[in-house]
C-alpha positions in Angstrom: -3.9 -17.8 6.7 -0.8 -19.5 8.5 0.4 -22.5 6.6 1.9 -24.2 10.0 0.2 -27.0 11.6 -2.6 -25.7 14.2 -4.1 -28.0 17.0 -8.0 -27.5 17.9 -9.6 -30.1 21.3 -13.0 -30.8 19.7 -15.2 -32.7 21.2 -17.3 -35.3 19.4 -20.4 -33.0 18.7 -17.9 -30.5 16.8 -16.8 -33.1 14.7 -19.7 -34.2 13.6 -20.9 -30.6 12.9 -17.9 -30.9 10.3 -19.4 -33.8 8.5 -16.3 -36.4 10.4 -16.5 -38.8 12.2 -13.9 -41.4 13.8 -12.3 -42.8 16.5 -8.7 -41.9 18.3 -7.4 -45.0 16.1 -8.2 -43.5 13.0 -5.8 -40.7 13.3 -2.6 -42.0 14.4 -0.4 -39.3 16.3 -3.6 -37.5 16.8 -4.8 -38.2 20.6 -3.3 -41.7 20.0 -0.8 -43.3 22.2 0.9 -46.5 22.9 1.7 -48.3 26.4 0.3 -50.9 28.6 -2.9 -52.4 28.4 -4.2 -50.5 31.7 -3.0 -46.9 30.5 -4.9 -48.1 26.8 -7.8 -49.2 29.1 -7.8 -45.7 31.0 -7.7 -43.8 27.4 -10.8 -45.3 26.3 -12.6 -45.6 29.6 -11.9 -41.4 30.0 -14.5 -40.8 27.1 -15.2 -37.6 28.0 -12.0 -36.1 27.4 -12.0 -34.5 23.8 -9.7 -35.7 21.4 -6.6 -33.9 19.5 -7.7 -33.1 17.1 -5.1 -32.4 13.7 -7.2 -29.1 12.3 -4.9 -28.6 9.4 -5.3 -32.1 8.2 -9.2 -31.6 8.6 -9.3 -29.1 6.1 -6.8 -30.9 3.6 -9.7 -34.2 4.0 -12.2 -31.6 3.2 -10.5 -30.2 0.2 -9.3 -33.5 -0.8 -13.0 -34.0 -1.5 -14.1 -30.9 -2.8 -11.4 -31.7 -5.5 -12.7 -35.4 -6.2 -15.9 -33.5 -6.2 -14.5 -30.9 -8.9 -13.1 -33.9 -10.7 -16.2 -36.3 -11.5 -17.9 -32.5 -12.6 -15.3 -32.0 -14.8 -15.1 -35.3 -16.2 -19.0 -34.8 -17.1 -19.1 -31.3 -18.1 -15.6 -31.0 -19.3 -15.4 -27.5 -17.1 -16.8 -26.6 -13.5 -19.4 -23.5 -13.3 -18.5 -20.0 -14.1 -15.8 -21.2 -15.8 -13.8 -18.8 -18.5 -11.8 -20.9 -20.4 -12.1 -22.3 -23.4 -15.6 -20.8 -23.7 -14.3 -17.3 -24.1 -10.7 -15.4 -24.9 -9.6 -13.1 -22.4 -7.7 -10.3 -23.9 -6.1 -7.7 -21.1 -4.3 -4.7 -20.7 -0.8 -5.2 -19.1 1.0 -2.5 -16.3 0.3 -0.6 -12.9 -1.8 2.0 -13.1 0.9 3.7 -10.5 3.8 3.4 -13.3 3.7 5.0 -16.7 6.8 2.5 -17.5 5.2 -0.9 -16.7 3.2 -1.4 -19.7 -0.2 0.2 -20.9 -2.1 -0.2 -18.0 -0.9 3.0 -16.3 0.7 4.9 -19.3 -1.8 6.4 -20.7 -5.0 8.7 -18.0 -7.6 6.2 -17.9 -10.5 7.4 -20.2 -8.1 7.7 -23.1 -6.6 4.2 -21.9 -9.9 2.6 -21.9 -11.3 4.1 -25.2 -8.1 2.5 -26.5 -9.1 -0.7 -25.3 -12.7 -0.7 -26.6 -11.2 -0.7 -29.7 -8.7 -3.8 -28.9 -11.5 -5.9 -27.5 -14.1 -4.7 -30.9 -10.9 -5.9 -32.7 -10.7 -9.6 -31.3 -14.5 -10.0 -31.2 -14.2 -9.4 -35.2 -11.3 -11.4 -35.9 -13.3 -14.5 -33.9 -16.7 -13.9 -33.7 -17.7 -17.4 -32.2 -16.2 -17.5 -29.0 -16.6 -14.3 -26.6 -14.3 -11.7 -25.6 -13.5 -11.1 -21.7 -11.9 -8.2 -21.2 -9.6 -8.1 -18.3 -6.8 -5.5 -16.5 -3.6 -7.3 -15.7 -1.9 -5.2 -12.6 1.6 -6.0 -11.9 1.0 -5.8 -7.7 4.1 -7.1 -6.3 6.4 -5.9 -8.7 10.8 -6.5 -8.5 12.4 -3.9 -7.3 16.2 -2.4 -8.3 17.1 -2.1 -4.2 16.7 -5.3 -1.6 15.0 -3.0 0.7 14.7 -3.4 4.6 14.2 -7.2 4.6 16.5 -8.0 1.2 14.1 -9.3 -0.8 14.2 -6.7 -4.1 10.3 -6.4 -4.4 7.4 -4.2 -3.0 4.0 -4.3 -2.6 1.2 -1.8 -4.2 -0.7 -0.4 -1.3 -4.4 -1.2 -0.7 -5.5 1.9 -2.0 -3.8 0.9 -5.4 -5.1 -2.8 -5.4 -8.6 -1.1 -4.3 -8.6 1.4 -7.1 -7.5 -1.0 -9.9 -10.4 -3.4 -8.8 -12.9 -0.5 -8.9 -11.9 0.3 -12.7 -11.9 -3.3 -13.5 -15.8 -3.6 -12.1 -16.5 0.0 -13.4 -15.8 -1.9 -16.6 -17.1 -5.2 -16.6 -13.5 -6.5 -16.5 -11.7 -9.1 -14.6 -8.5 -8.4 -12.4 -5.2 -10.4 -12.5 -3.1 -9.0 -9.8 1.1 -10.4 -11.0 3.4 -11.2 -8.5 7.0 -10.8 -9.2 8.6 -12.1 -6.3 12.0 -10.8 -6.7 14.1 -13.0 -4.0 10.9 -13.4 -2.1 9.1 -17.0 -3.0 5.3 -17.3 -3.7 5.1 -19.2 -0.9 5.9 -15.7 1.0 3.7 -13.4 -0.9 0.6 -15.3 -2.4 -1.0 -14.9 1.1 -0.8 -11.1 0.9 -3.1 -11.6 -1.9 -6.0 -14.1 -0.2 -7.6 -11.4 0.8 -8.3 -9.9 -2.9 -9.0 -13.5 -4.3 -11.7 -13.9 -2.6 -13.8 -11.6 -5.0 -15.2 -13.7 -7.9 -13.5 -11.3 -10.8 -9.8 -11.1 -9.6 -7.4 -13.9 -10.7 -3.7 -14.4 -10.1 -0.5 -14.1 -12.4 3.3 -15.1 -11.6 6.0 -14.1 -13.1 9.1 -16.2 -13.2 11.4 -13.6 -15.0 11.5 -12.2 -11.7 11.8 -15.0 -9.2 15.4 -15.1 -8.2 15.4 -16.6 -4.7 17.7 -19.5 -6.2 20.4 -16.8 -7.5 21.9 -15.2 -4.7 23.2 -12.0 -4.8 21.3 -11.1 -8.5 19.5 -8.2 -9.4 16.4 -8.6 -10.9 17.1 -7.5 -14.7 20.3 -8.9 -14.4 19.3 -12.4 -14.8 16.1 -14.2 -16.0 14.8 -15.7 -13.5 13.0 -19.0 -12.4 10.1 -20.9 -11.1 9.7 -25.0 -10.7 6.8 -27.4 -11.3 6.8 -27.3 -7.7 5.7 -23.4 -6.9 2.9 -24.1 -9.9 1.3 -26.9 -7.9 2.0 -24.8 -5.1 0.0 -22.1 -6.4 -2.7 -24.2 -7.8 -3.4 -25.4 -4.6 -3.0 -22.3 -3.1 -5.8 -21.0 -5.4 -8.0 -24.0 -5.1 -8.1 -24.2 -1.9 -9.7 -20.3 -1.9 -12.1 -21.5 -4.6 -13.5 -24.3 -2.4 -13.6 -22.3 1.0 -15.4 -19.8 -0.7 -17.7 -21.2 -3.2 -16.2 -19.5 -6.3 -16.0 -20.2 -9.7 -12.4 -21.3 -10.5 -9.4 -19.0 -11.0 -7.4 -18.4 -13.6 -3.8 -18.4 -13.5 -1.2 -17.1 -16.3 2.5 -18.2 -16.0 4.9 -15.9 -17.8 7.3 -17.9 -20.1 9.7 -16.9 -23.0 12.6 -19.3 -22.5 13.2 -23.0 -21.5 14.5 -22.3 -18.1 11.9 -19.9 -16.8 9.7 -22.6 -15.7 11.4 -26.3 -14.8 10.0 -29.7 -14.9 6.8 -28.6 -16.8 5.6 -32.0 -17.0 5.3 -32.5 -13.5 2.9 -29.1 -13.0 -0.5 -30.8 -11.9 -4.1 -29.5 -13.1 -6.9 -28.9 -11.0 -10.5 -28.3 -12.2 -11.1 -25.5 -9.9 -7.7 -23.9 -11.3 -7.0 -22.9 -15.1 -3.5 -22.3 -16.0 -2.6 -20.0 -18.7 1.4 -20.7 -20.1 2.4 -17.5 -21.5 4.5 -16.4 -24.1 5.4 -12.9 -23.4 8.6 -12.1 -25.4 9.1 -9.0 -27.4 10.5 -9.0 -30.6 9.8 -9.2 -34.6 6.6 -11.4 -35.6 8.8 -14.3 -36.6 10.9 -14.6 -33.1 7.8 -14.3 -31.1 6.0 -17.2 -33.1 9.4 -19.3 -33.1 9.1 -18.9 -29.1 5.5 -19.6 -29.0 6.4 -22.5 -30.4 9.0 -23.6 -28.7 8.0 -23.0 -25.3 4.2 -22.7 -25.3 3.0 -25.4 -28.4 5.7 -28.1 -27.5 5.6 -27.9 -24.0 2.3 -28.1 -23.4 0.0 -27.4 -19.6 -3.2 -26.2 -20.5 -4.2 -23.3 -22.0 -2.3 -20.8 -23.9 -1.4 -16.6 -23.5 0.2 -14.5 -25.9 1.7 -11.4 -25.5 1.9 -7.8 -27.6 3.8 -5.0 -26.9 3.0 -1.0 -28.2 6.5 -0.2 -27.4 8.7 -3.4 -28.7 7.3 -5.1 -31.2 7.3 -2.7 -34.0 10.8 -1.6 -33.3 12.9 -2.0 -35.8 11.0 -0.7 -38.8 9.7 -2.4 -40.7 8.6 -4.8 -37.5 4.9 -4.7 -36.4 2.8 -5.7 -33.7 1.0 -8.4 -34.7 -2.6 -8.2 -35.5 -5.4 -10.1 -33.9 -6.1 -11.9 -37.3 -2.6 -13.0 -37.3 -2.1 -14.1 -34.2 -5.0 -16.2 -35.1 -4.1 -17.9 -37.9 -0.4 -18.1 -37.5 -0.8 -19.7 -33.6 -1.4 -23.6 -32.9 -2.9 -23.8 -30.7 -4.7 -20.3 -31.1 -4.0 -18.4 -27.5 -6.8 -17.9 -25.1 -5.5 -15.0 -23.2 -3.9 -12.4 -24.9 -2.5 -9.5 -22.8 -0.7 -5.7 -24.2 1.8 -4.0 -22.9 
């Protein structure tokens, strides 16, 4: 959808049909005007011409509600229908099933990927047997790129045959989809709209990636820096997401938030929660058992959102001997709080 402000003429009947209903005073700058008394008294003796009517602020009133709405369920429930989290653990495979370099999702054919990942997911089920497992693919689908290409922006978009053929393994499955966005020296403000059009299905869900947002540091090449996101594009996202949870009846979406150092992600404290929206922070450095705990820590456990991710890598982790990748009873008892999502690469 376009995000600039749109006029509609409705006429009376039209508003009511939207459940709204007020007079030219009520919106000022909206049909309203001021002069002398006889141009007022022509204004409201023409009552047959429609008012202007401010269609972009129409549909912020009506989400406004639906998220007062989402509140007081909330409040009552403690989570809105359909909702994932906290009453299961979402473990995923990580990649691009285009790339064998991107992580395990798309390193391995897919039959010997997915018997690997029965096995991950029988893993976590044991280690915690009273809450659920969700299994869930995590496709990096607008991914940093080493050239600006044409428009400068150092990212690229998978095609719809790719986004289309990850979603048809994920329901092949029973899995959910995270599609990632790395916006290289794009914004999110840019390239979340690409996405709308996949979020609309029930089982995909969204994941941003700060490491690779670089549109405050001109002139850097995505590995060359770590990159950064603000408070700011969270609540932009949130909102972005709820408002495609309300328009389309949907359970809410879950959002992860790559982090492994401070400045990845500024003014945390400021990053609003919606019920309709559950953000995952997470922790998805490589290293040694004891570095990735210490940054778990650090920038997960004492800087608190919501709910917590955790990340494992088959190629980092266990390098140098005697280093391992973590098991799922360890990241269990060794975590506070214990993670939520947990995600391989």
């Amino acid at each position: 959808m376009s995000y600039f402000r749109t006029f509609t003429r409705l006429t009376a009947p039209a508003l009511a049909s939207l459940g709204l209903a007020f007079t030219l005073t009520t919106l000022p700058g909206c049909g309203s005007r001021s002069g002398t008394d006889s141009e007022n008294a022509a204004v409201v003796a023409d009552t047959t011409k429609p008012a202007v009517v401010d269609t972009v602020k129409l549909k912020m009133e009506a989400m406004r509600r639906d998220s007062l709405k989402a509140d007081s369920i909330a409040k009552k429930n403690g989570q809105l229908p359909g909702a994932i989290l906290p009453g299961h653990r979402i473990v995923a495979f990580y990649g691009n099933i285009r790339s064998k370099g991107m992580g395990i999702l798309g390193r391995e054919p897919k039959e010997q990927m997915f018997r690997k990942f029965e096995g991950v997911l029988k893993e976590w089920q044991a280690a915690d047997p009273s809450i659920p497992v969700q299994a869930a693919l995590h496709n990096v689908t607008i991914t940093a790129q080493g050239t600006p290409g044409k428009d400068g922006k150092w990212r690229l978009m998978n095609s719809k045959a790719t986004i289309e053929e990850v979603l048809s393994w994920a329901k092949e499955h029973n899995c959910i989809l995270f599609l990632d966005v790395q916006p290289g020296h794009s914004t999110l403000q840019a390239e979340l709209p690409k996405l709308e059009q996949y979020l609309k299905d029930p089982i995909v869900h969204l994941g941003i990636d700060p490491e690779f947002s670089l549109s405050t540091m001109p002139g850097v090449r995505p590995n060359q820096k770590i990159g950064t996101l603000d408070a700011k594009d969270v609540n932009f996202t949130v909102n972005f997401l709820a408002r495609i949870v309300s328009e389309n009846k949907l359970p809410p979406k879950v959002l992860t938030v790559h982090r492994f150092t401070r400045k990845m992600i500024s003014n945390y404290k400021n990053i609003k929660l919606d019920p309709r929206v559950q953000i995952v922070m997470h922790m998805d450095g490589h290293g040694e058992p004891t570095l990735k705990k210490d940054s778990y820590k650090a920038y997960i456990q004492n800087e608190p959102v919501q709910y917590t991710g955790f990340k494992l890598f088959y190629e980092y982790d266990a390098r140098p001997k005697p280093h391992h990748i973590m098991t799922a009873k360890e990241v269990l008892a060794e975590l506070t709080p214990k993670p939520l999502y947990i995600q391989y690469q």
